[in-house]
C-alpha positions as CSV (number, residue, x, y, z in Angstrom):
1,X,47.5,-132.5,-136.0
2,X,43.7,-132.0,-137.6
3,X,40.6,-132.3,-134.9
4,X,37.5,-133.7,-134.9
5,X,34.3,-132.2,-133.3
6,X,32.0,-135.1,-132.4
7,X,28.5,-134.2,-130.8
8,X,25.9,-135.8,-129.2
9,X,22.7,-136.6,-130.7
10,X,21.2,-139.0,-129.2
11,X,20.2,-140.4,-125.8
12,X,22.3,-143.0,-124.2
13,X,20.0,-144.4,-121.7
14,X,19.3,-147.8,-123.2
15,X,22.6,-148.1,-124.7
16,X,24.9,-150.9,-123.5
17,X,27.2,-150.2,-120.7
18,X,30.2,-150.6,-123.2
19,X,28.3,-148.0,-125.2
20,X,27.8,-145.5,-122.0
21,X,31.8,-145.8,-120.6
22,X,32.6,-144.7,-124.6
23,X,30.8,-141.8,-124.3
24,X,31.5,-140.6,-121.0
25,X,35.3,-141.1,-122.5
26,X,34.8,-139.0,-125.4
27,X,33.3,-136.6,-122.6
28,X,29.8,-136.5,-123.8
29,X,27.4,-135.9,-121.3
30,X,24.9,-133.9,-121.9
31,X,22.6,-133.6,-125.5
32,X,24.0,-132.2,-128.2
33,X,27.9,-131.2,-126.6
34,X,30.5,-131.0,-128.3
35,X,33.7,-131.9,-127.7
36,X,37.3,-131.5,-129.6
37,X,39.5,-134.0,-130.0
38,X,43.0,-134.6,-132.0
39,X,42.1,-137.1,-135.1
40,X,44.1,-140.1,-133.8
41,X,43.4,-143.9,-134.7
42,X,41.9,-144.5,-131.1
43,X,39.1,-141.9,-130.8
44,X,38.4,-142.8,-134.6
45,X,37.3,-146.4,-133.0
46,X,35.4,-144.7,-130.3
47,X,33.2,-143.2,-132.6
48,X,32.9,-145.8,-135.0
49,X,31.7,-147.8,-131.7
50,X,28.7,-144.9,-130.9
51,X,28.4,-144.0,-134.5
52,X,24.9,-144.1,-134.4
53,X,24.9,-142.0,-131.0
54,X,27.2,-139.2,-131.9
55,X,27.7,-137.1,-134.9
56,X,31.3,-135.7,-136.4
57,X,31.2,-132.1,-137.4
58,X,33.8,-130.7,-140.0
């Protein structure tokens, strides 16, 4: 099954909690981390929910 690499590009401080507990999900934590993850329907709506926060990497 194809990946995704989603990174981290921007600060989640004054994010909604919703927002924070996505994040810490996808396993973001630090500034610009990425992480890998299988291209299912679910993490497709986590990143559409901190689209503006994260950035998906070919």
């Amino acid at each position: 099954m194809a990946t995704l690499k989603i990174q981290k590009v921007r600060s989640t401080i004054k994010s909604p909690k919703n927002q924070k507990l996505v994040m810490e999900a996808l396993g973001l934590r630090k500034m610009n981390a990425v992480v890998e993850h299988e291209d299912t329907p679910q993490i497709r709506g986590m990143v559409e929910k901190v689209k503006h926060l994260v950035k998906v990497i070919d």
